[in-house]
C-alpha positions in Angstrom: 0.0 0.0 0.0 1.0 3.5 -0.9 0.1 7.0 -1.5 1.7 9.6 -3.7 1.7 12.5 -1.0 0.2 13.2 2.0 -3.5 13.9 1.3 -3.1 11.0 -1.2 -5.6 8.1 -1.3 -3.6 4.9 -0.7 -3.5 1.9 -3.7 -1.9 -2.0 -3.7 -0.6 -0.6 -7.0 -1.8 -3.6 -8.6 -5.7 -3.4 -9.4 -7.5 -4.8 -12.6 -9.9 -2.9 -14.3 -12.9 -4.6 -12.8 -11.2 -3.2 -9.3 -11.3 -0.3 -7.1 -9.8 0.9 -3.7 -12.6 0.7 -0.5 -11.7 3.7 1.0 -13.8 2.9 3.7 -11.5 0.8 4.7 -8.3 2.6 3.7 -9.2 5.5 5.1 -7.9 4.5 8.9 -4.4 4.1 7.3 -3.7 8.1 7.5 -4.3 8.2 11.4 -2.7 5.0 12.3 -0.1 6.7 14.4 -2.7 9.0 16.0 -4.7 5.9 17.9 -2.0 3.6 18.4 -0.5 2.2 21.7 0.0 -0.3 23.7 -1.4 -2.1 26.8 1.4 -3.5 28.5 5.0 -4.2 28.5 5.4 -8.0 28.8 8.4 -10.2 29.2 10.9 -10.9 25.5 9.5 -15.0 26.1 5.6 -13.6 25.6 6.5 -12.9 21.7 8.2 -15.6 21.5 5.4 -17.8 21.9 2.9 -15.9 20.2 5.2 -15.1 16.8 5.1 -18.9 16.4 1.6 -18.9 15.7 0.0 -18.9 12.2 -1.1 -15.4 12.8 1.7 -13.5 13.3 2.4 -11.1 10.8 5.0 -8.1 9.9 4.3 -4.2 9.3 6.7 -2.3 7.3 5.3 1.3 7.7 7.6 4.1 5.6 6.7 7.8 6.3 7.6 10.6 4.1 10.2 12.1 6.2 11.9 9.2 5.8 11.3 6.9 9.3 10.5 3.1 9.0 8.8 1.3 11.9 8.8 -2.4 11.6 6.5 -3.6 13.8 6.1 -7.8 14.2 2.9 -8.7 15.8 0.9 -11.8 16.6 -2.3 -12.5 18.4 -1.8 -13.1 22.4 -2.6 -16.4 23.6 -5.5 -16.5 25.7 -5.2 -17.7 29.4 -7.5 -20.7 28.6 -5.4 -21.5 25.6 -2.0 -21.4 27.7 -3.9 -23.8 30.7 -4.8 -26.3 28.4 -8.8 -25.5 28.6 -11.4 -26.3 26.0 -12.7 -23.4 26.6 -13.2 -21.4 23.2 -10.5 -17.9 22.8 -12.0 -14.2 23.0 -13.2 -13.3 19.4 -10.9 -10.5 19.4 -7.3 -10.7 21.5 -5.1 -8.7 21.9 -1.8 -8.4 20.1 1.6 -8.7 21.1 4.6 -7.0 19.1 7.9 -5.4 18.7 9.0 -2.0 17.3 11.8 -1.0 15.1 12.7 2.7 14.1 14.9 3.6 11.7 15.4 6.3 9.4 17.0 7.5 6.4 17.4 11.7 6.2 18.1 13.8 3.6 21.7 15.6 5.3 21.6 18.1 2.3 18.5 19.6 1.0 18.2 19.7 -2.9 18.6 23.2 -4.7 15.9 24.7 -6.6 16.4 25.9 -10.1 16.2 30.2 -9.7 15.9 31.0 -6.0 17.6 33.4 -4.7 20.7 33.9 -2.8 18.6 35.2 0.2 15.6 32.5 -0.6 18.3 29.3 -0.6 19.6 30.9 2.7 16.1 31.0 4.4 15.4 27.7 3.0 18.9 26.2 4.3 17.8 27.3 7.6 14.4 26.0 7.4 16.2 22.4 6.7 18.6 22.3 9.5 15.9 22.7 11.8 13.6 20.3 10.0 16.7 17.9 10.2 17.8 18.5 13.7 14.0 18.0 14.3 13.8 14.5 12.9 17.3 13.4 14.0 15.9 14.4 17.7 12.3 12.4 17.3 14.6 9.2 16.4 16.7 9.5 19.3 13.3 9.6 21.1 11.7 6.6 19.4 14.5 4.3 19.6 14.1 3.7 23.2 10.8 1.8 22.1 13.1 -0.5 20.3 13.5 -3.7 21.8 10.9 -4.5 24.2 7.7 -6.3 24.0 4.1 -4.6 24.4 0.6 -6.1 24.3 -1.4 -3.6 21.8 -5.2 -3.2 22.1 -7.1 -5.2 19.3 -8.7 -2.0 18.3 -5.7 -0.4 17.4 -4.2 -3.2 15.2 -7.4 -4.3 13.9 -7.7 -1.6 11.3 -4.0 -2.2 10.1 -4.2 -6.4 10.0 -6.6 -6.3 6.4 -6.7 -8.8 3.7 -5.9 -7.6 0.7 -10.0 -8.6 -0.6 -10.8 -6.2 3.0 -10.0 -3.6 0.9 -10.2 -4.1 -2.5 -13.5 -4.2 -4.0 -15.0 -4.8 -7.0 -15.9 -1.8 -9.1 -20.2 -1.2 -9.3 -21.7 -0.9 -12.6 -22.2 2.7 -13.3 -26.2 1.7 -14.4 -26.6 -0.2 -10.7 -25.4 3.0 -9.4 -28.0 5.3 -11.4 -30.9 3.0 -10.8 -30.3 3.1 -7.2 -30.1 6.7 -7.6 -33.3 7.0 -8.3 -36.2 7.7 -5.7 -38.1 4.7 -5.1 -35.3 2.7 -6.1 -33.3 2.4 -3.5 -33.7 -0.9 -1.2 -35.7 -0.3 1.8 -37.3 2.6 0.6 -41.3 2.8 0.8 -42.8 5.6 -2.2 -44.5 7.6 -0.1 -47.2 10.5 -1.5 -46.3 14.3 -0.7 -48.9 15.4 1.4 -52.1 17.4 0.7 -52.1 20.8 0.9 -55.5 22.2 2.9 -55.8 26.1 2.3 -56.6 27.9 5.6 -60.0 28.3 6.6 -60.9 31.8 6.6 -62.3 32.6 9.9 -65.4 34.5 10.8 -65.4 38.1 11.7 -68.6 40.3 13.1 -68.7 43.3 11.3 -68.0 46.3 13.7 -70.9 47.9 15.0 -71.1 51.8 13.8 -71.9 53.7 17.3 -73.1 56.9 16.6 -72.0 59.5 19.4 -75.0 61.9 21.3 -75.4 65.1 20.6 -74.1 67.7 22.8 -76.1 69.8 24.9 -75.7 73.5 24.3 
């Protein structure tokens, strides 16, 4: 899966023409990082166990400032599983997982064709910072390297997708209009626009013309 920049949609790369992207279910992808986390921080021998299990799978996530997190995951094993019990796992375990970090940064920034001696300057200070930045937030995320964590099943969840979770066949253009259509659409009852009634036109008395006295002189 990729994207070509940021706001990008992301794409195997590798659809046929009857095929199409579900962004419904791509769309999580851009804020992996912002609901991720992890439960625990369990002992090295707990991944162990789990990674030999049939579903234990490796993410390779590249961002576009150049960091790679490898993260191995596999389902936990259930307490009735590790007692020997019959009875049935939790539909939905937890995971257990490592983290890598790495990163490869750009230690020059690329020239643009006519700036300026004052605009390269600004922008050679603009990439320093960037740079010192980046090298810092690596420094930071390395620490996470090399320990285990349990990770909530929601927050894997998303990221663990066949690749038919989220490719789809495309719909045929003339399903799509007929569905379109009012009264068409499954479900839908035809229902009449109701009646309009004019306002009845209430009754007024007349005034009554009361003719003053005459004065006394």
């Amino acid at each position: 899966m990729s994207r070509e920049d940021e706001n990008g949609d992301f794409s195997t790369g590798d659809l046929k023409e009857d095929e199409e992207m579900d962004t419904a279910a791509t769309g999580s992808f851009s804020s992996l990082f912002n609901s991720l986390r992890f439960e625990d921080v369990l002992e090295k021998d707990a991944f162990l166990k789990a990674k030999a299990s049939k579903g234990a799978r490796k993410a390779v996530l590249s961002t576009f400032d150049g960091f790679t997190y490898t993260v191995d995951l596999a389902p936990k094993e259930s307490e009735e599983e590790a007692s020997g019990d019959d009875a049935p796992p939790p539909p939905s375990p937890n995971y257990v997982g490592t983290v890598t970090v790495t990163a490869k940064l750009l230690e020059e920034r690329p020239k643009k064709e006519g700036e300026t001696e004052e605009e390269a300057a600004n922008a050679d200070k603009l990439f320093k910072a960037t740079l010192d930045n980046l090298k810092y937030k690596l420094e930071l995320e390395k620490v996470f390297s090399g320990r285990v964590y349990e990770f909530a099943n929601f927050s894997i969840s998303s990221l663990d997708k066949a690749r038919d979770g989220i490719v789809k066949k495309k719909e045929d253009p003339e399903d799509e209009t007929a569905a379109a259509q009012p009264g068409n659409a499954p479900g839908t009852t035809a229902v009449s626009p109701p009646i309009a009634i004019p306002p009845r036109a209430s009754a007024t008395t007349p005034p009554v013309q009361v003719v003053p006295p005459a004065s006394k002189e």
